[in-house]
Structures are given as structure tokens and as C-alpha cells.
C-alpha positions in Angstrom: 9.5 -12.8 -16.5 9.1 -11.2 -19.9 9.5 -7.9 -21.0 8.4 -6.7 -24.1 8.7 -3.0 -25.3 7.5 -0.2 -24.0 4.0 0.4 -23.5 2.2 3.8 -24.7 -0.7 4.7 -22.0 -2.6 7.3 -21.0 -0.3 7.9 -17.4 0.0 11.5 -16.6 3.5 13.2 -18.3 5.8 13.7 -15.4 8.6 16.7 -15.3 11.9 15.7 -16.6 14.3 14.1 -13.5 16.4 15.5 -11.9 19.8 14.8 -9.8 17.7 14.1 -6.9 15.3 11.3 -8.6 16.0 8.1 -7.1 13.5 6.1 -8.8 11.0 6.4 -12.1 7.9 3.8 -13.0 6.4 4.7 -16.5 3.9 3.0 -18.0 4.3 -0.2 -15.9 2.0 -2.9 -17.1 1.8 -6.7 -15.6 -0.3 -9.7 -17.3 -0.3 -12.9 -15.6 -1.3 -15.8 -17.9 -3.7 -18.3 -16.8 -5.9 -20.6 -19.0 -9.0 -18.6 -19.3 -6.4 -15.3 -20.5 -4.3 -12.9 -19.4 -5.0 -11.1 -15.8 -3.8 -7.3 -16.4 -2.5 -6.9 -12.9 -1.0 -3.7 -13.1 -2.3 -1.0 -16.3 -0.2 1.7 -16.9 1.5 2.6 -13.1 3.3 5.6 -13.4 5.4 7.7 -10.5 8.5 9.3 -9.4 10.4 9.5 -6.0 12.6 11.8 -5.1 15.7 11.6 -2.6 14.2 11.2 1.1 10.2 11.8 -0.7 7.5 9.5 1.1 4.8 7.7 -1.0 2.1 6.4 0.5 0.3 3.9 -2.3 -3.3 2.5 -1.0 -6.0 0.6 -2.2 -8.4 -2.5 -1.8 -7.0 -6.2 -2.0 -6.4 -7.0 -5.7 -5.3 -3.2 -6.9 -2.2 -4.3 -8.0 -0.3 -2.3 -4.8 2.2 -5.4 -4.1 2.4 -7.0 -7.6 4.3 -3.0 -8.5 6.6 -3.1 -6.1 7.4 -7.1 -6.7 7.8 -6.0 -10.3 10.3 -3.0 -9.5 12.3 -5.3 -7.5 12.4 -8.0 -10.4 10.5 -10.6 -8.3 8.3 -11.9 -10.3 7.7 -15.1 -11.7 9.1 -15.8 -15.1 5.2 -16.3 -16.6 4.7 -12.7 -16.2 4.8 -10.4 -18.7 6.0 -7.2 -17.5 5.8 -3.6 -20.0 6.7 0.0 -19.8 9.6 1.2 -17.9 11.6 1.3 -14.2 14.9 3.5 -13.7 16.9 3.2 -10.8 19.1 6.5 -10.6 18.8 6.5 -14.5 19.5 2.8 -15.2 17.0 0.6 -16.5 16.0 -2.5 -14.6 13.6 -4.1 -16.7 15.6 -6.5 -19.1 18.0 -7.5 -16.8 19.8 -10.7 -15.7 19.0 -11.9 -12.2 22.8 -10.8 -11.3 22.5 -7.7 -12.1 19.7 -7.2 -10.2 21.3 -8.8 -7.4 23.1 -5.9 -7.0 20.5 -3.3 -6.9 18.6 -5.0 -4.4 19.5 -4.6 -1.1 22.3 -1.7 -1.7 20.1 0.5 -4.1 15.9 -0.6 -3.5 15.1 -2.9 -0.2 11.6 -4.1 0.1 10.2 -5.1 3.3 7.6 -7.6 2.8 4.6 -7.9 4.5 4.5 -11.6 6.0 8.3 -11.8 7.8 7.4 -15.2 9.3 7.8 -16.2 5.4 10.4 -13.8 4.6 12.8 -14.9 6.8 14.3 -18.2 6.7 13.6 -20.5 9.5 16.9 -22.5 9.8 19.6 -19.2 10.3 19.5 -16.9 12.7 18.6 -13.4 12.8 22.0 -12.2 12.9 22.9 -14.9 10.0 20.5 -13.1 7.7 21.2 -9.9 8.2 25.1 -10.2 8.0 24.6 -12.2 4.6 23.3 -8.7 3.0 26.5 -6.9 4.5 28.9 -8.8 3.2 27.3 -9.7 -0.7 27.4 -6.1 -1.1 30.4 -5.0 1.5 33.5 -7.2 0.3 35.9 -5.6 1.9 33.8 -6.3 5.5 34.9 -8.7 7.6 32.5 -11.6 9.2 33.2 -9.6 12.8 32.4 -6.4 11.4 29.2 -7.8 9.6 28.1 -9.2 13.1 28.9 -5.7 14.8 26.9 -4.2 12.5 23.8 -7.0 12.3 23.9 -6.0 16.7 23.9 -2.1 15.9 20.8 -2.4 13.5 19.0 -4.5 15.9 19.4 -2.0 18.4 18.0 0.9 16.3 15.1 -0.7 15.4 14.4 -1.4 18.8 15.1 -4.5 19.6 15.8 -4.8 23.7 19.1 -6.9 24.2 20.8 -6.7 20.5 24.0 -8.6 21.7 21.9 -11.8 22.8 19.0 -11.5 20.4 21.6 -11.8 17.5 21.9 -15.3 17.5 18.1 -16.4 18.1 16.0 -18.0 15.4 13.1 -16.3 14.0 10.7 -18.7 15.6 12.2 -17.4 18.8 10.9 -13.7 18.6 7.5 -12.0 18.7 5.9 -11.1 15.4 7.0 -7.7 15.9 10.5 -8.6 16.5 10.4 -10.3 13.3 9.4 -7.4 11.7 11.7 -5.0 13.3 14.5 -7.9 12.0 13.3 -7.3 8.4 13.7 -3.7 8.6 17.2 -4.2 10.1 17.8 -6.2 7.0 16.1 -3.4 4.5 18.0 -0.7 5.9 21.4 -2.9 6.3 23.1 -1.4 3.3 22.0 1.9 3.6 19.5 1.6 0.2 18.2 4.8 -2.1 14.8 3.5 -1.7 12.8 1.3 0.6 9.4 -0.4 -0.4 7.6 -1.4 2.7 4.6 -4.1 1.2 1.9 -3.6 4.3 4.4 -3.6 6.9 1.9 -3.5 9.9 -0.6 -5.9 9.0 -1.8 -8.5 11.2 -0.6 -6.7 14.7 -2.2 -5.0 17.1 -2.5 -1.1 17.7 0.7 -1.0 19.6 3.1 -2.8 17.9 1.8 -1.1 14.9 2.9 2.2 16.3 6.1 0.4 17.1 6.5 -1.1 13.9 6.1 2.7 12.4 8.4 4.4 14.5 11.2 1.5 13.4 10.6 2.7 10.0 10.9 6.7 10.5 14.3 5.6 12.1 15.3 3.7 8.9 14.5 6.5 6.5 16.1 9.0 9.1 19.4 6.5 9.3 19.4 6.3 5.4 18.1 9.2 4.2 16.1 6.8 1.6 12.8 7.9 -0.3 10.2 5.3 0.7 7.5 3.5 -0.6 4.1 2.7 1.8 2.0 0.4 0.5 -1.0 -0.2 3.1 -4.8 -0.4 3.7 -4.5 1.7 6.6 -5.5 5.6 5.7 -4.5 6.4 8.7 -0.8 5.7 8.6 -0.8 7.5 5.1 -1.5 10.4 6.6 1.2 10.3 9.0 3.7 8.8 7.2 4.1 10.4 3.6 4.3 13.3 1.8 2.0 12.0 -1.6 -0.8 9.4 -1.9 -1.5 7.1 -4.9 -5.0 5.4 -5.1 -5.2 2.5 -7.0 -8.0 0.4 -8.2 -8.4 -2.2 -10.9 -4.6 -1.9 -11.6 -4.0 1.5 -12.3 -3.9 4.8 -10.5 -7.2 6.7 -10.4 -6.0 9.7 -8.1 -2.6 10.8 -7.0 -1.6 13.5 -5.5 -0.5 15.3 -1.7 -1.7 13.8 1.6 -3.5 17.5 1.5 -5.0 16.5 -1.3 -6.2 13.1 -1.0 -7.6 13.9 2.6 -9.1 17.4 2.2 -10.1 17.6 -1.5 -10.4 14.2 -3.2 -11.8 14.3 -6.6 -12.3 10.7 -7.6 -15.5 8.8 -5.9 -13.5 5.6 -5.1 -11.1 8.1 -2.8 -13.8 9.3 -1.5 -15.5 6.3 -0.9 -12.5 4.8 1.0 -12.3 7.8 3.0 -15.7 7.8 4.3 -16.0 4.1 5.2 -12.9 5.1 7.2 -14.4 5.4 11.4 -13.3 9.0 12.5 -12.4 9.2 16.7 -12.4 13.1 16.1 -16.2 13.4 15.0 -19.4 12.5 17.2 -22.3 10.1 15.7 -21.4 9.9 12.1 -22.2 7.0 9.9 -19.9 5.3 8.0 -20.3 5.2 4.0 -19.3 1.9 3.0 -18.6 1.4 -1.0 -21.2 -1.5 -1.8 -20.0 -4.0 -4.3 -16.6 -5.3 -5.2 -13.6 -4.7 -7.6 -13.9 -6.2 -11.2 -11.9 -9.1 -12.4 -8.8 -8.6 -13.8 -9.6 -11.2 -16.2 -12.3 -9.4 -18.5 -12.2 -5.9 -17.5 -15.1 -4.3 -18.9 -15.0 -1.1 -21.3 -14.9 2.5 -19.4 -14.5 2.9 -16.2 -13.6 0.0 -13.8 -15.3 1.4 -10.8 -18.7 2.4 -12.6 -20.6 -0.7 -11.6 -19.9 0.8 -7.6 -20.2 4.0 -8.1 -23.6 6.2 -7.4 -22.6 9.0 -10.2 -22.4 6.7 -13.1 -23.3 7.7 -16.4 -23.5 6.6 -19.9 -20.3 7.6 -20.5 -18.8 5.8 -17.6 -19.5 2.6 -19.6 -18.3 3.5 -22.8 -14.7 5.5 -21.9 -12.1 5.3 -19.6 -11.2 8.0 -17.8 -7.9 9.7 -17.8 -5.2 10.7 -15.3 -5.8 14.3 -15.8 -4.8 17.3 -13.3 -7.3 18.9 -11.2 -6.1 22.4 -11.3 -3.5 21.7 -8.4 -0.2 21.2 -8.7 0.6 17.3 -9.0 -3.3 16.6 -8.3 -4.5 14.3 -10.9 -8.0 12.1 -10.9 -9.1 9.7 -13.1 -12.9 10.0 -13.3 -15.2 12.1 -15.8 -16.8 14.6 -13.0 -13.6 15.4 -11.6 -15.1 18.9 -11.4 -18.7 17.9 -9.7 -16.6 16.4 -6.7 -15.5 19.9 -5.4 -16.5 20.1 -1.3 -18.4 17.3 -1.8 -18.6 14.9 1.3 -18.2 11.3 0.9 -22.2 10.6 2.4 -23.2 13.5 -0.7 -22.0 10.7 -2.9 -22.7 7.5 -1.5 -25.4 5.8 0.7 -24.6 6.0 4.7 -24.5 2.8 6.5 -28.0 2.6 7.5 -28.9 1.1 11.3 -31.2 -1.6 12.4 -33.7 1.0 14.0 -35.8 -2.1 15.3 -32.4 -3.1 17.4 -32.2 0.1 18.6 -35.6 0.7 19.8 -35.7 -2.7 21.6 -32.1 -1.6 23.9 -33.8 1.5 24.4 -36.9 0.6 25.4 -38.9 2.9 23.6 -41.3 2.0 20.7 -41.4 -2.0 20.4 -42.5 -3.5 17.3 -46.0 -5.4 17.8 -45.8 -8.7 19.4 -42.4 -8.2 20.4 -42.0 -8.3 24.4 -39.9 -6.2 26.5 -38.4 -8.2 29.3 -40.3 -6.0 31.5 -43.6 -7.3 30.0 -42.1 -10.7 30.2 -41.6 -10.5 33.8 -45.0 -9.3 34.2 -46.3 -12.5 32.8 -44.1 -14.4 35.0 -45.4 -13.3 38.5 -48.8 -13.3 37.0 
């Protein structure tokens, strides 16, 4: 990984920190190189968390959500090259050795990663892995201990039989057992913050609430600010206090879950909200965003999402926009017509998901298309 010097963006200014800040990302930029140039994962990321704060960071496939949090943790691979800044209760991480960072992870940040099928090892058990966190950053805690307290986290997290379940191999549990062992890990050594990378994905409905309620233990056992990164709307809502929507690598609205859900001010939040199905509303059509993200590779001038977006403008293609405030408090868009978007409804913007009216006519029964036969009239011809 290389890190050159700060970067100077255009990210919003944040208030100075305070005891209670737990963890700072300024200006974080990540390239990748490849042989046709440099892939700008991340452009100019910037947020703070406070002790116990929640924030939920969303987005399509390719935003740069994960490639962030790998590059807080110092997980990337030595090809990247990493700018801008990362403080972990004041200290800088970016810059250091692999040691050093060895022991910030696990005791200060934890990450749970999204795949734990890959993130465990497959030839220790459970209760190996867990007690080899304990005692790297617990040298005073004996092997016995370690294992007592490997059993205890496996109950919290919900895993029925602790005591026996210690000593299984991962291919031995469920995929949400796995996952429940990988928060068991993250939350071992009692961390400042925990990063979960789409902690839910690929199980069903249940586990998933399961899998949620595991993590609301963790922060309430360790009292750590947490970091959501997910697809899923839905558990934003429910699980943080602020929002960050990212697209093309950077940030384009941040603010409350009040107000990313009530008053969003950027058309790709908007966007992502109405192709979202609602259980509480009756016949509404989804609003699907047509198109897909830009390559990271050239990135066109102005704004990434103008090719998608129904509001474009010249300007759109020439500039940028800003992280700018909206007029609420720690509500910042990043689009030109921040100020059009007020009480505007996500199918005021964009194109509702139209229906195949011919489908529906022929399962009703009502107004066939010519020379099409119901299977009424094709009965009719049979017992002629």
C-alpha cells in the first residue's frame, strides 16, 4: 500500500473533535493501478464517528463502500495507493507498519466481513479463532480464560449450546452461525469501533433479523460506534443514527436517517429510495434508476451520475458538484438542484416502472389484443 500526502478535496469541513471522537476519515482517496490506468476507487471520503454513533453507509456495487473500510483497517494490497487522512482516537493510521496496525485491529477497529465462509479459517475451530484475538491483545489471559471467554461470546450472540459448539469447525455450522462466530470475534476485545462490510447478505429474512439483533448486542456489550455498510435501505433505517450515500467513489449525500428517508436532496438518493418496494403503501410502482454506474477508470468531467439522471443539465457535464449543506444541520448533497428537490417524490423525478398492460388484460380477461385467443374461445373451437 502507498501513501502519499495529504489530498486537498472538496469534502465538507467537519467541526473540530472532540474527547468523544472515536474515529476521523478526511479526504480519503484510493487508486488501484491496472494497465489501462489508475481506478479512483474511493474520491475524497470524508466522516466522523462518535463514541457509541451508528453510521449506516449505502450504495450500489462498485461505490467504493467496502474498499473504505478495507482502507481504514490497512487491508489493502500493497499496489494501492491510498491519500488523505484516518485517526483512530487522534493517532494516524495511514503510514504505518503492519505491527502497528496489528494492534489497533481487533482491540481498537474490528471489521466484520461480509463472506465468513472466507473469513474464517477452515482448519481451526471456532473457539481456536476467537481465543487467538484474546490472547494477542490480552497477555496477561490465560489459554483457560481465553476459552471461557470464546464460550461466553458465543452465547451472546446466540449461539444455542456455546460449551459444545466451541470446538466445531466452521464447516460444521449454518451460514448464520458463521456469522454470529465473526461477530463473537469483532466484539472479543471489546473494540472503539466496529465496521460491519454487508453483514447480512446472502441469508434469508430470518436469519437476517437474527444476524441484526447479534449486532445490537455487540454495540450494547461494547458500547462501540459502528459502521453499516449494506444495500439494504431498510436495515439503515433501523439500525443507525446517520446515512452516507455513495456513488462513483465519493459521498453525494450524508446526513440523518430523518434526512435521507424523509427529505433527500440528491436524485441518486432518491432514486434508490423509490426503486425500494414499500409493504406500508397499496399499488405503487417502483422507480427504478435506468442505466449503470460509470467506470472508475475514465470518469468523465461533472457529475458522475448525470448520464442516469432525468434532471441533467449543461452544467451537470461540465462541473462537479459539491458536498454542500442543505440548510439542516449535518445535511449535505452533492448535486446542483439541491434546492429543486424539496418535497419532491422520487416518481416526480424519475420514470415509474411501467407494466405490460397486454399481460394484464389477457389474466383479466378483459380487452384481448386481436388475434390473440382466450382459453375460453379456445375451448369453444374445441367442442366445435
Amino acid at each position: 500500500m502507498t501513501v502519499r500526502g495529504k489530498a486537498v478535496g472538496s469534502g465538507p469541513e467537519l467541526a473540530l473533535p472532540t474527547e468523544e471522537t472515536v474515529l476521523e476519515v478526511e479526504e480519503l482517496r484510493v487508486g488501484f493501478p491496472t494497465e489501462d490506468g489508475l481506478v479512483r476507487a474511493v474520491r475524497g471520503v470524508t466522516y466522523r464517528l462518535e463514541r457509541g454513533e451508528s453510521l449506516g453507509i449505502v450504495g450500489e456495487s462498485g461505490s467504493g463502500k467496502s474498499v473504505t473500510a478495507l482502507a481504514v483497517m490497512g487491508l489493502l494490497p500493497k499496489t494501492a495507493k491510498v491519500a488523505g487522512s484516518v485517526r483512530f482516537q487522534g493517532t494516524e493510521l495511514l503510514g504505518l507498519g503492519d505491527n502497528a496496525l496489528s494492534d489497533v485491529r481487533g482491540s481498537g477497529i474490528a471489521m466484520i466481513f461480509q463472506d465468513p465462509m472466507t473469513s474464517l479459517n477452515p482448519v481451526y475451530t471456532v473457539g481456536h479463532q476467537i481465543e487467538e484475538g484474546l490472547l494477542r491483545h490480552n497477555p496477561g489471559l490465560s489459554r483457560q480464560g481465553a476459552r471461557t471467554r470464546a464460550v461466553d461470546l458465543l452465547g451472546t450472540v446466540g449461539i444455542p449450546h456455546p460449551a459444545r459448539r466451541v470446538d466445531d469447525y466452521p464447516h460444521e455450522l449454518s451460514g448464520g452461525m458463521r456469522q454470529r462466530v465473526v461477530i463473537a470475534i469483532g466484539m472479543s476485545n471489546d473494540p472503539a469501533v466496529i465496521i460491519a462490510d454487508e453483514p447480512t447478505t446472502a441469508l434469508d429474512v430470518t436469519v437476517q433479523a437474527q444476524i441484526l439483533d447479534a449486532l445490537e448486542t455487540a454495540r450494547a456489550e461494547t458500547g462501540a460506534a459502528f459502521v453499516l455498510i449494506t444495500h439494504d435501505l431498510g436495515v439503515v433505517a433501523g439500525h443507525t443514527d446517520r446515512v452516507a450515500v455513495m456513488y462513483a467513489g465519493r459521498v453525494v449525500e450524508t446526513g440523518s436517517v430523518e434526512d435521507i428517508f424523509y427529505t433527500p436532496r440528491m436524485p441518486y438518493t432518491l432514486g434508490l429510495l423509490g426503486s425500494q418496494p414499500r409493504m406500508d403503501r397499496e399499488e405503487e410502482r417502483l422507480t427504478p434508476i435506468a442505466g449503470a454506474p460509470p467506470s472508475l477508470l475514465n470518469l468523465p468531467p461533472g457529475c458522475p451520475f448525470a448520464p442516469r439522471c432525468p434532471m441533467r443539465e449543461d452544467v451537470c457535464d461540465r462541473d462537479e458538484p459539491e458536498l454542500r449543506a442543505t440548510g439542516r444541520a449535518g445535511h449535505r448533497s452533492a448535486c446542483h438542484f439541491t434546492e429543486r428537490l424539496v418535497d419532491t417524490a422520487a416518481d416526480e423525478v424519475f420514470e415509474t416502472a411501467g407494466a405490460d398492460t397486454a399481460a394484464l388484460a389477457r389474466l383479466a380477461g378483459d380487452d384481448e389484443p386481436d388475434g390473440v385467443d382466450t382459453p375460453e374461445d379456445s375451448a369453444g373451437k374445441d367442442l366445435a
